[in-house]
MARBA-3410 file (N, C-alpha, C, O; in Angstrom, 1 decimal):
65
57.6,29.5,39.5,56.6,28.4,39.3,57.4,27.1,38.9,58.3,27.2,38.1 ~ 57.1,26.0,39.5,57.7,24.9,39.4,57.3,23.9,38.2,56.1,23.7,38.1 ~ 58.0,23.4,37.4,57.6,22.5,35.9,56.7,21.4,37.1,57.1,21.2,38.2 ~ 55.2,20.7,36.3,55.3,19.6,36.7,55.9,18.3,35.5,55.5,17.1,35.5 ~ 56.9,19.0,34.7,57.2,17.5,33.7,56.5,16.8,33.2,55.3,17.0,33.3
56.9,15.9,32.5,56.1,14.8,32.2,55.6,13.8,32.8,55.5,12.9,32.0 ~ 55.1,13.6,33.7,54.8,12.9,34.6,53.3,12.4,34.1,52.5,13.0,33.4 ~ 53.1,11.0,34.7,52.4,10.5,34.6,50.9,11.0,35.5,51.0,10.8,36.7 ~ 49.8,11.3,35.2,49.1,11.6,36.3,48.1,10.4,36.9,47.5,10.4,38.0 ~ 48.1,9.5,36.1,47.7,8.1,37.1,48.4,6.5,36.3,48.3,5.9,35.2
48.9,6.4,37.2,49.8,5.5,37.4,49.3,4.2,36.1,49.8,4.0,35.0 ~ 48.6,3.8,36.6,47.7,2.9,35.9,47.7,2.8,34.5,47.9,1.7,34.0 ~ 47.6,4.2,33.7,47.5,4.9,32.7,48.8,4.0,31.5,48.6,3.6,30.3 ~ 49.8,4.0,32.3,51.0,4.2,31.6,51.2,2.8,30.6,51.7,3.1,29.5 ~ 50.9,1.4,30.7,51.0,0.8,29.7,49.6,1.3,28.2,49.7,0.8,27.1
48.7,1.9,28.5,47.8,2.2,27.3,48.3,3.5,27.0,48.3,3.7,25.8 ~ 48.6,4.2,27.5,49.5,5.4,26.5,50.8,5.0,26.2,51.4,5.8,25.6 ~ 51.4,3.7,26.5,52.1,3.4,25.4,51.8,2.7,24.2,52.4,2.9,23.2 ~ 51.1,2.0,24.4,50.2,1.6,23.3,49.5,2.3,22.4,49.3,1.9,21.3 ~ 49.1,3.7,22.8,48.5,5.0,22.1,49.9,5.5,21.4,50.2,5.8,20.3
50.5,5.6,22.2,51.7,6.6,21.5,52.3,5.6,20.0,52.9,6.1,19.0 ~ 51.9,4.2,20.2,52.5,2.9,19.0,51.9,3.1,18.3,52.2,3.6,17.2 ~ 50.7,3.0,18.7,49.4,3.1,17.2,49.6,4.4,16.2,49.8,4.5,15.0 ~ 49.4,5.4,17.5,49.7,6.5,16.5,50.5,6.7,15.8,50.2,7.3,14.8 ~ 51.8,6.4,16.0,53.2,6.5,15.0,53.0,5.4,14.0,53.6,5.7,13.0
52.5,4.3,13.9,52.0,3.6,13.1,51.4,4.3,12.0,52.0,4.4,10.9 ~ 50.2,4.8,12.2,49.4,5.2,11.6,49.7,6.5,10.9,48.9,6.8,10.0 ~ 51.0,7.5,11.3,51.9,8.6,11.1,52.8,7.9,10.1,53.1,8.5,9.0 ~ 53.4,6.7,10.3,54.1,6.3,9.2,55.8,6.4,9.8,56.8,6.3,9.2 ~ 55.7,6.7,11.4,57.2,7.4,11.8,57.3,5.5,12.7,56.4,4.9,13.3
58.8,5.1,12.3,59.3,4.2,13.2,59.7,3.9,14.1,60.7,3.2,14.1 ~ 58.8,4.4,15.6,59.1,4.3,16.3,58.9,3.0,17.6,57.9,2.4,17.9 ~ 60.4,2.9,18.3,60.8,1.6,18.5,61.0,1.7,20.3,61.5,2.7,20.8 ~ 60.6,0.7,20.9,60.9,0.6,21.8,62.0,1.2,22.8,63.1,0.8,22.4 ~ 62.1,2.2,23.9,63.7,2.4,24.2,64.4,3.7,23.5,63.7,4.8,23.4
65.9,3.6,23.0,66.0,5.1,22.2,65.5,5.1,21.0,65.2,4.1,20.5 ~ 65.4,6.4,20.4,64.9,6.6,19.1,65.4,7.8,18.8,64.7,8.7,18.3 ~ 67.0,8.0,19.1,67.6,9.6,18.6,67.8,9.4,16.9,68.2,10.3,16.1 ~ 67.3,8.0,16.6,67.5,8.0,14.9,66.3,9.0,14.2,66.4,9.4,13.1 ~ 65.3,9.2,14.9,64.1,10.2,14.6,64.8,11.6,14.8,65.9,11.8,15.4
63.8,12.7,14.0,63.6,13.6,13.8,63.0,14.6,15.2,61.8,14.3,15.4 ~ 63.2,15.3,15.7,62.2,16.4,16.1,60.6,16.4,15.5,59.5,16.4,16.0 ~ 60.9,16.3,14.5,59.2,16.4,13.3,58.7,15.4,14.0,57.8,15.5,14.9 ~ 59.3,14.3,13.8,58.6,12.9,13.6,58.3,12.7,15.4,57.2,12.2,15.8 ~ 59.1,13.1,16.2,58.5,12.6,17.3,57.5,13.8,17.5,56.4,13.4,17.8
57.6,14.8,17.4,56.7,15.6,17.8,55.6,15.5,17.2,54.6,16.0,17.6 ~ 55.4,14.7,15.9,54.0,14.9,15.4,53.1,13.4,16.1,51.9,13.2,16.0 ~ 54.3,12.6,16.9,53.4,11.6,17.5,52.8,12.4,18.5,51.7,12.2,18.8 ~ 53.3,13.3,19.2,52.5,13.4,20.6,51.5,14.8,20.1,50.4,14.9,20.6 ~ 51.8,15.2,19.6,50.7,15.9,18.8,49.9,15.4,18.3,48.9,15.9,18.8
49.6,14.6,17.4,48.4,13.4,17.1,47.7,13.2,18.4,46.6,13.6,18.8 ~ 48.8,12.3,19.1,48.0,12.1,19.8,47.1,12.8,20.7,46.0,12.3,20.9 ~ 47.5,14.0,21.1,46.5,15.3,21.8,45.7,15.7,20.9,44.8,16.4,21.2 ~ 45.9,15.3,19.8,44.5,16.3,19.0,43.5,14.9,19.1,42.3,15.1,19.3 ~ 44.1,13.1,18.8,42.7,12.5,19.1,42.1,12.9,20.2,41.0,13.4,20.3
43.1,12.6,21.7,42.4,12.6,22.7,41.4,14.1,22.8,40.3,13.8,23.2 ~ 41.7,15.5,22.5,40.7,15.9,22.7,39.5,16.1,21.4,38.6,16.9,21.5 ~ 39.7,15.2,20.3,38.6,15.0,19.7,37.6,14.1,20.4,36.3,14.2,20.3 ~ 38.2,13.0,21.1,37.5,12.0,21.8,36.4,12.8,22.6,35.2,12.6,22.4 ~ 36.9,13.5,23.4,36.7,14.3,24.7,35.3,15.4,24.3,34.2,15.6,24.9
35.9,15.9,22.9,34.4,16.9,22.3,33.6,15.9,22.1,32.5,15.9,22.7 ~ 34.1,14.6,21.2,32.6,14.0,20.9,31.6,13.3,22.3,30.3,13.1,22.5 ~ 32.6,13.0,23.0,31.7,12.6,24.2,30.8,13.9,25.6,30.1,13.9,26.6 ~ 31.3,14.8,24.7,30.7,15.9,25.0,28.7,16.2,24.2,27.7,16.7,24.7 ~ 29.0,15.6,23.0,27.7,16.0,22.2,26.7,15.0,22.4,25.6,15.1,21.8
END
């Protein structure tokens, strides 16, 4: 079975999920910067994209109710 990676699945998308991915590390308290960021942690980036998947599928339940 073939990875599909990280890829983007619509194109469009890509400057507001970077803006999602800013806010959230904001709001996490982790400093993340434009470009490289090997000065981070494992933790610290992983808890950005983690955040971020737990808003998006909170968003997703509440527009469900």
């Amino acid at each position: 079975m073939a990875s599909r990676g990280n890829r983007i699945l619509v194109p469009e998308a890509k400057d507001k999920l970077s803006q999602f991915k800013f806010e959230t590390a904001r709001e996490l308290g982790v400093n993340l910067t434009e470009g490289y960021n090997g000065n981070l942690t494992s933790r610290e980036n992983g808890s950005v994209g983690g955040s971020m998947v737990k808003k998006i599928i909170e968003s997703y339940e509440n527009g469900l109710k």
